[in-house]
N, C-alpha and C positions, 0 to 999 in steps of 0.2 A: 502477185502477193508476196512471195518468196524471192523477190528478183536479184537481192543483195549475194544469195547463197551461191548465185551461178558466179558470180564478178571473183571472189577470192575465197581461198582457205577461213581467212581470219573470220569472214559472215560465218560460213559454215560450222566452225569454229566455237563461235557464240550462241551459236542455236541449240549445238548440242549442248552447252555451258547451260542454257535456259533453264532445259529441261527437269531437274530435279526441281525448282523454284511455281513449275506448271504444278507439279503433283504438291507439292505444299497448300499451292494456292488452292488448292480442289479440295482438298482435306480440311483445310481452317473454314473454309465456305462451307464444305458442308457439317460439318461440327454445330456451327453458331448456324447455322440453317435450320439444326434440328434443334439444337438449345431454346431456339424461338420456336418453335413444335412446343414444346416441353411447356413453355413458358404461358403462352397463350390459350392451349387446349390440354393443361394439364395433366398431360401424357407423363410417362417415364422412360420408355425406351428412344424417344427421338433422336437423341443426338449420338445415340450409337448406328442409328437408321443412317443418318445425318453423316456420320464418321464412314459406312463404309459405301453410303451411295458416292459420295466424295472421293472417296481412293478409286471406287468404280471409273470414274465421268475421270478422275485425274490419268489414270492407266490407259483409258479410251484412247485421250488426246495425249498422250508421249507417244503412242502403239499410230499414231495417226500422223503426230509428225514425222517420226521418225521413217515412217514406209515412205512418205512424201522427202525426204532428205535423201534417202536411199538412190530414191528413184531420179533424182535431180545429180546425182555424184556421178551416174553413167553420159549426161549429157557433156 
């Protein structure tokens, strides 16, 4: 899956580079995830639901690549 990261710095490199671009994506998604909450079932707190399940799931997956990048820089 990772295979680019073991060959040179510059993969490695870029991945850490990704990283703040993961947690955005995870935040906009869930914002307008819950804005459609809001939207559809009339709700009012959704897209704050929406905003911090997104930081949640976005934090997961840095916290996930990152231990997987870690663990690939000893090989």
């Amino acid at each position: 899956m990772y295979t680019i990261y073991k060959r040179n710095h510059l993969g490695k490199a870029a991945a850490y580079m990704g990283l703040p671009f993961v947690l955005l994506a995870a935040i906009a998604g869930g914002y307008y995830a819950g804005l459609w909450v809001d939207q559809h079932y009339g709700t009012r707190y959704g897209n704050l639901a929406g905003l911090l399940a997104g930081f949640a799931i976005g934090l997961y997956e840095i916290l996930r690549q990152l231990r997987y990048l870690e663990k690939r820089s000893g090989d």
